[in-house]
N, C-alpha and C positions, 0 to 999 in steps of 0.2 A: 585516512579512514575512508574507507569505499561502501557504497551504499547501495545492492542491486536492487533495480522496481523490475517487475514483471506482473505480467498478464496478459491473460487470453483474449483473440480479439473483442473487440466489445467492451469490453471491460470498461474503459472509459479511459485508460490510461495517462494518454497523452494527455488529454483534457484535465483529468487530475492534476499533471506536474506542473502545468501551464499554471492553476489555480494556488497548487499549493507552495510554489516558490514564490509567487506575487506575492501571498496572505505572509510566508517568513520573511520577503523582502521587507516588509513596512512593520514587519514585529508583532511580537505576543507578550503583553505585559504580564510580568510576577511579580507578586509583592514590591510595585512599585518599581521594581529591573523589567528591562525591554531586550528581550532574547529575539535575536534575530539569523537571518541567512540571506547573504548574496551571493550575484554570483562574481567567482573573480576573473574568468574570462569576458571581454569585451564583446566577441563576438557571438557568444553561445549568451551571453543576456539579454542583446538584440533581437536575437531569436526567442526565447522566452518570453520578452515584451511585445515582440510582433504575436506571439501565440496566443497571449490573454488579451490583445487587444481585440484578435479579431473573435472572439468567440463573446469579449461585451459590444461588438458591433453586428453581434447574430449570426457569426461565421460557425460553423464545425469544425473545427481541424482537423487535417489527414492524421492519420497514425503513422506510427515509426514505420519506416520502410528501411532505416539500417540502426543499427545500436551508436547511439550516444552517448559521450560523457560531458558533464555538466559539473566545473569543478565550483565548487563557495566554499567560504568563509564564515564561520558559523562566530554572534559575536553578541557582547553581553553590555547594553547601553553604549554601541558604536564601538566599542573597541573589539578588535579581532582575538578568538581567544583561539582557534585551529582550524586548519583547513580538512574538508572531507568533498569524495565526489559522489555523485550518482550516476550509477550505468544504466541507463535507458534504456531497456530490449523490444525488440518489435515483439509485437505481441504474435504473432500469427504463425514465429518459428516454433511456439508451444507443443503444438498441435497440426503441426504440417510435415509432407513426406515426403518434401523434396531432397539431394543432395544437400543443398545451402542449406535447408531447417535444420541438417545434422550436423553440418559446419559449425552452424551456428551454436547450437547447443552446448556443442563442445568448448565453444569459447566461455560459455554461460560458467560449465565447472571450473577452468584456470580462474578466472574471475573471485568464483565462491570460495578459493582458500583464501582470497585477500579479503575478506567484506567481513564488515560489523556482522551485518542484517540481510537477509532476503526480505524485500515488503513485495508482497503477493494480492493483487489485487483483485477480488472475486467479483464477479458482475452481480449487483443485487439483482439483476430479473433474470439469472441465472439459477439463484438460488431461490428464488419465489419458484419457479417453475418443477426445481428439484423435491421441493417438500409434499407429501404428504395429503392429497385433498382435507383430510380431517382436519388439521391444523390449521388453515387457511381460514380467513374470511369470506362469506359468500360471494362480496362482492371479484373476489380473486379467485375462487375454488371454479367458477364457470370457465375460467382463461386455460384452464391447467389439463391435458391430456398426457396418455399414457406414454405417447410418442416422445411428447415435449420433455417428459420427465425424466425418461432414458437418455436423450441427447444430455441434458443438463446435466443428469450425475456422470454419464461421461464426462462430460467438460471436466469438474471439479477431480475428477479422478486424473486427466492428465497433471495437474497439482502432485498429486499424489505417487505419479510415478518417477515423477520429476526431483520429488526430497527421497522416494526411497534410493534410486540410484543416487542420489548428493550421499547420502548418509553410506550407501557401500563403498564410494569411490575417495572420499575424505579423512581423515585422520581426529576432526572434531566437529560436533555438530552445530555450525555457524544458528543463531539467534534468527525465528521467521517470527512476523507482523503478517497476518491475515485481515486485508480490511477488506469487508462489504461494501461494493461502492451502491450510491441511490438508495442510500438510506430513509428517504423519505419517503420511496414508495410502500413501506414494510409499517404496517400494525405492532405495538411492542409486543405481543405474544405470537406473531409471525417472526420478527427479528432474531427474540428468542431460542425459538424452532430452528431458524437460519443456523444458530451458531452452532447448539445442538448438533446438528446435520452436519458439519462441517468435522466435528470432532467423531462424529461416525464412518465419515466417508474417507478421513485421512488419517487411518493408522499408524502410519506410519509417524506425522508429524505428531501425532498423543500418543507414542506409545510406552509403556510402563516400565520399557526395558532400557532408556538411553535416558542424555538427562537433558534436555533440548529444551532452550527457554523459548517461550508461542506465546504470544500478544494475538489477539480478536480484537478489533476493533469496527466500529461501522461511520461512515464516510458518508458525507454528502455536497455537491457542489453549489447546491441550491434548489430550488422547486420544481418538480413536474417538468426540469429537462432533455429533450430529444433530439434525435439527428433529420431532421426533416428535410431530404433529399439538399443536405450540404449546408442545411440553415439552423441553426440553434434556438430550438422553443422554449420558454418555459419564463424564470426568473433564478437568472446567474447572483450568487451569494460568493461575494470578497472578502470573507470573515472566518474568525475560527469557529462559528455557532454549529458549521459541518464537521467537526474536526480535523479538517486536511493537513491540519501542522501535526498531527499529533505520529501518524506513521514515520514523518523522518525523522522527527524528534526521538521517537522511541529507539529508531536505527541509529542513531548520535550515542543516546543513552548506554548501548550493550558495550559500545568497547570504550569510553570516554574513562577510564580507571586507567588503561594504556596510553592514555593522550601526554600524561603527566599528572605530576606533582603540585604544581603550581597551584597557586589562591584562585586565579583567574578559572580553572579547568575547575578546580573542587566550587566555586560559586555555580561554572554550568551547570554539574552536576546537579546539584540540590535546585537548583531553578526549574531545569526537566522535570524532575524528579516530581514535583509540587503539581505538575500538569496532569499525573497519571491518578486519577480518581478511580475509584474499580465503576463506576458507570458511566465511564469512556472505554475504559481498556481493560480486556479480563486477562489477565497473566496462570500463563500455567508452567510448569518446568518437572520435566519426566512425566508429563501427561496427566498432574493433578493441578488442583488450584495452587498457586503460589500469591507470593505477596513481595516488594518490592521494600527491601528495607535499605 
């Protein structure tokens, strides 16, 4: 099972996968089971654990500079119940014009017939910036120009170009997780507005004519953190209280009926399953609200 992350630079990325493999490495308890992910390469876990260490010793990590894979073992109170990978994309080929950014991209669609999930990760001061003066709080409505607002729905609109060519170039439309990352910058009726925005600016992934399963979800690493010239500000949070498990998890969840038959696979199932509350994660499929039964 293969699991593609992307996003545009900025976005947080890297930093996220650093965060969010640590938080599955040590588990998420359900009903008393402890769902878990490692990794089962040696050397790509060294790396993951060099990566969240230096960022709780006030490092910023560089961003991908080439695509990775990061294979684990997703496993239910320590026993291994299947393996899945995650492909790692630098974020900058999104939206870049060089030869390589094309290269690249195109390696993105061979990829996308094999994957559960795309999880797409949207920069929350991206999308702060994208909205609307009126909807904003005052304290954030002074930050926001007209300049600033264009670049931003650009941004989110390379998203956009990027599922509609998936969806002409593929035979079925693979399961996308949109998560808002720096979730704690965002007021609940600014976040709201966020998602809102996002089902406006991406036709393609809501649209009324395909049957395409979309998770929104909103993402936080911890408090009030920055990149301060290579230094890490703020208060770094190792917990699911951000919901960082909840994007792979959801990516596990779309093809986990394929994994098998087994007891062990139908326990994952319902233990995922029990995580998705609709006020962590809003489900839609063919562009309406859905519901996860």
């Amino acid at each position: 099972m293969n699991i593609c992350l992307l996003g545009l630079s900025g976005s947080g990325k890297t930093c996220y996968l650093y965060t969010a493999t640590h938080v599955l490495a040590r588990g998420v308890e359900v009903n008393g089971h402890i769902i878990s992910a490692t990794s089962s390469n040696r050397q790509q876990a060294v790396r993951l654990n060099k990566g969240i260490e230096q960022m709780a010793s006030g490092i910023w990590p560089e961003g991908s500079v080439t695509t990775m894979t990061y294979p684990f073992d997703l496993k239910i109170d320590g026993k291994s119940v299947f393996p899945f990978t995650i492909y790692d994309y630098r974020g900058g080929m999104l939206n870049g014009l060089s030869d390589e950014d094309q290269d690249d991209v195109e390696e993105i669609f061979d990829t996308f017939e094999e994957s559960s999930c795309i999880v797409i990760l949207v920069d929350g001061d991206t999308i702060m910036q994208a909205l609307e003066p009126g909807v904003l709080s005052p304290t954030h409505r002074q930050n926001v120009s007209f300049a600033a607002q264009l670049k931003a729905r650009n941004e989110v609109n390379y998203i956009e170009s990027l599922v509609k060519e998936c969806n002409e170039r593929m035979s079925r439309n693979v399961p996308i997780l949109l998560a808002i990352t720096k979730s704690d910058i965002f007021f609940p009726d600014e976040l709201d507005a966020g998602k809102r925005l996002l089902k406006e600016l991406l036709p393609s992934v809501f649209s009324l004519r395909n049957d395409m399963i979309v998770g929104i979800t909103a993402i936080t690493l911890g408090e009030d953190l920055h990149n301060e010239c290579g230094k890490l500000s703020g208060t770094l949070c190792l917990n699911t209280d951000g919901n960082v498990h909840l994007p792979i998890l959801f990516a596990l969840f779309q093809n986990i009926d394929e994994i098998g038959e087994d007891a062990d696979t139908e326990e994952a199932r319902l233990l995922i399953r029990k995580l998705f509350s609709s006020n962590k994660i809003n489900f839609y499929r063919g562009g309406k609200v859905a519901f996860i039964v």
